[in-house]
C-alpha positions as a LaTeX table, in Angstrom:
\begin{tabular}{lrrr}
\hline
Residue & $x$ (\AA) & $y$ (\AA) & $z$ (\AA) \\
\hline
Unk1 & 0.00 & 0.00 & 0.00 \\
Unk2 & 2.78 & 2.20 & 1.03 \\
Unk3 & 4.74 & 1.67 & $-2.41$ \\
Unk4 & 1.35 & 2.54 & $-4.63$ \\
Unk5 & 0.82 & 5.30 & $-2.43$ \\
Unk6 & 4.30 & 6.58 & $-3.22$ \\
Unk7 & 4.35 & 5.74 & $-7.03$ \\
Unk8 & 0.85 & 8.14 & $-7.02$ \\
Unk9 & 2.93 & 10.99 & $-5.24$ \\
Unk10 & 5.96 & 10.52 & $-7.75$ \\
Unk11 & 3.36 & 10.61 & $-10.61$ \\
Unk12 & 1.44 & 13.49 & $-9.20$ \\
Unk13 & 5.33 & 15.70 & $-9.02$ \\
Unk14 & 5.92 & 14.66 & $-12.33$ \\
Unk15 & 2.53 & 16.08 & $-13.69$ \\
Unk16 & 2.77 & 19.21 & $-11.65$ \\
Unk17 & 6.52 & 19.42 & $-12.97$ \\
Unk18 & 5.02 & 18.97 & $-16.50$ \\
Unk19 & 2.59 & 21.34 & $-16.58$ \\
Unk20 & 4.62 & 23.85 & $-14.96$ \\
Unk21 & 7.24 & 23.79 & $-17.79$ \\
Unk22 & 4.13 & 24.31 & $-20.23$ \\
Unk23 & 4.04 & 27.53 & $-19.00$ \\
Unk24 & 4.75 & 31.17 & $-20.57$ \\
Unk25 & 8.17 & 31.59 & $-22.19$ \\
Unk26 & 10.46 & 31.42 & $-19.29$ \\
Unk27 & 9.83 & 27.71 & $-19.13$ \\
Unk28 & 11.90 & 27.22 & $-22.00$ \\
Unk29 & 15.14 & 27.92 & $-20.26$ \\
Unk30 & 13.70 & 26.69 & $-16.61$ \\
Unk31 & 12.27 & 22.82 & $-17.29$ \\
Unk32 & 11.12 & 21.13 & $-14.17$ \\
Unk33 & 11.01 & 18.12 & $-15.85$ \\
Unk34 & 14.48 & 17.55 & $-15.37$ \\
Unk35 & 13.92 & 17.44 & $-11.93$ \\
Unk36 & 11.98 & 14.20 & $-11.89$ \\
Unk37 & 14.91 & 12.10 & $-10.59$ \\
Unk38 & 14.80 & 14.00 & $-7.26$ \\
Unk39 & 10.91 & 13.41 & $-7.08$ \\
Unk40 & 11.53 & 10.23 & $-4.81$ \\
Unk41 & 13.72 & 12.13 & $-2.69$ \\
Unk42 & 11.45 & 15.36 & $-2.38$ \\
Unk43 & 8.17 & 13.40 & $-1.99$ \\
Unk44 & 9.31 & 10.55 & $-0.02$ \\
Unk45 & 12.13 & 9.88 & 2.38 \\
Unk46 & 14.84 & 8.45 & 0.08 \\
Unk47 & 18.25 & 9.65 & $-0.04$ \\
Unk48 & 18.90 & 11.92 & $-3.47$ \\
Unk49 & 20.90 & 9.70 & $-6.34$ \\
Unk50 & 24.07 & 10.52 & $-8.25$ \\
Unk51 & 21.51 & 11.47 & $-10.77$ \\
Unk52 & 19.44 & 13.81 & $-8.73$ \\
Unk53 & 22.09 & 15.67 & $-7.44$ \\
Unk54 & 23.61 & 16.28 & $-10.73$ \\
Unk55 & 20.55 & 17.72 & $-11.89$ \\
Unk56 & 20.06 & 20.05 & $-9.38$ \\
Unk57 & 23.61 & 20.82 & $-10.24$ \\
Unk58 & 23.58 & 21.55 & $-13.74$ \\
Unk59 & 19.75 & 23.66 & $-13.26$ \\
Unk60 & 20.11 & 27.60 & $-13.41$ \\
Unk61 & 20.08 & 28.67 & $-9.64$ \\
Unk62 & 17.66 & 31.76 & $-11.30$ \\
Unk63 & 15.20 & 28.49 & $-12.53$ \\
Unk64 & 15.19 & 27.65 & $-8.59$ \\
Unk65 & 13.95 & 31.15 & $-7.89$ \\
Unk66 & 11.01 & 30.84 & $-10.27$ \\
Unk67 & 9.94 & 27.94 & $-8.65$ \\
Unk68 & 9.84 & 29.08 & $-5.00$ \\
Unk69 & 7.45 & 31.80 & $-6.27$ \\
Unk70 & 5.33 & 29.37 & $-8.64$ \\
Unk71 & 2.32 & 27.81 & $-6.57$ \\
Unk72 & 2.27 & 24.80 & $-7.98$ \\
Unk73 & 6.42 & 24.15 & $-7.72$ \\
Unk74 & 6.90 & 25.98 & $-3.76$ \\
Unk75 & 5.17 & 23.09 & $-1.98$ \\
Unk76 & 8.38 & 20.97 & $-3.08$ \\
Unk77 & 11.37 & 23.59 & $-3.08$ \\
Unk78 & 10.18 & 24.95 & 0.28 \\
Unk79 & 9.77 & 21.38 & 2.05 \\
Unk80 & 11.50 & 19.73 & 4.38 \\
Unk81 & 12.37 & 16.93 & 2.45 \\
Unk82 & 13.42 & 19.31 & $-0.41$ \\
Unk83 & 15.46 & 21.56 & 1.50 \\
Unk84 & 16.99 & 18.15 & 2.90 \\
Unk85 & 17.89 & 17.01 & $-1.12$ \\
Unk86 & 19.41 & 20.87 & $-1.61$ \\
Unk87 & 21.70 & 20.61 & 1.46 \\
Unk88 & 23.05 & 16.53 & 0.43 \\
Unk89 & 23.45 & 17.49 & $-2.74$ \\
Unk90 & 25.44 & 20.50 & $-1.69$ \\
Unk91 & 23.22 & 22.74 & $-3.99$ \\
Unk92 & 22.79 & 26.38 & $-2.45$ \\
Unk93 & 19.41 & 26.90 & $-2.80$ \\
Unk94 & 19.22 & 30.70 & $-3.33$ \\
Unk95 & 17.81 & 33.74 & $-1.39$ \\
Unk96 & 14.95 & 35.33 & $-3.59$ \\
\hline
\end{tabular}
């Protein structure tokens, strides 16, 4: 039960992360999308991968901005969890 439950959260962040990079033209430099490898890690209580982190990484630190201000995107940036990702992955997540 726990593992469907978690498979409908990752789904859910990936939809949310989808249609927030269908939005206006400042998506097309800022693509949540290529987030989704830290949704396990944001959404549930795994450890970030290699992968995640190197996402985060390589994603403009202005994109990060964006989405503490988006409503649909703050709910994960702003989390516990999400912070938690930001700080293992040594990613400064920046003052807006």
């Amino acid at each position: 039960m726990a593992v469907k439950a978690s498979a409908v959260l990752v789904f859910l962040v990936v939809v949310v992360l989808a249609v927030a990079a269908m939005r206006g033209a400042e998506a097309a430099t800022c693509t949540p999308t290529q987030l989704t490898p830290c949704a396990p890690a944001i959404v549930g209580n795994s450890p970030p991968t290699a992968a995640c982190c190197g996402k985060l990484k390589a994603h403009p630190a202005s994109c990060f901005c964006q989405y503490k201000k988006d409503p649909n995107m703050k709910k994960y940036v702003n989390s516990p969890n999400g912070k938690k990702v930001f700080a293992t992955c040594k990613v400064p997540l920046p003052k807006c």
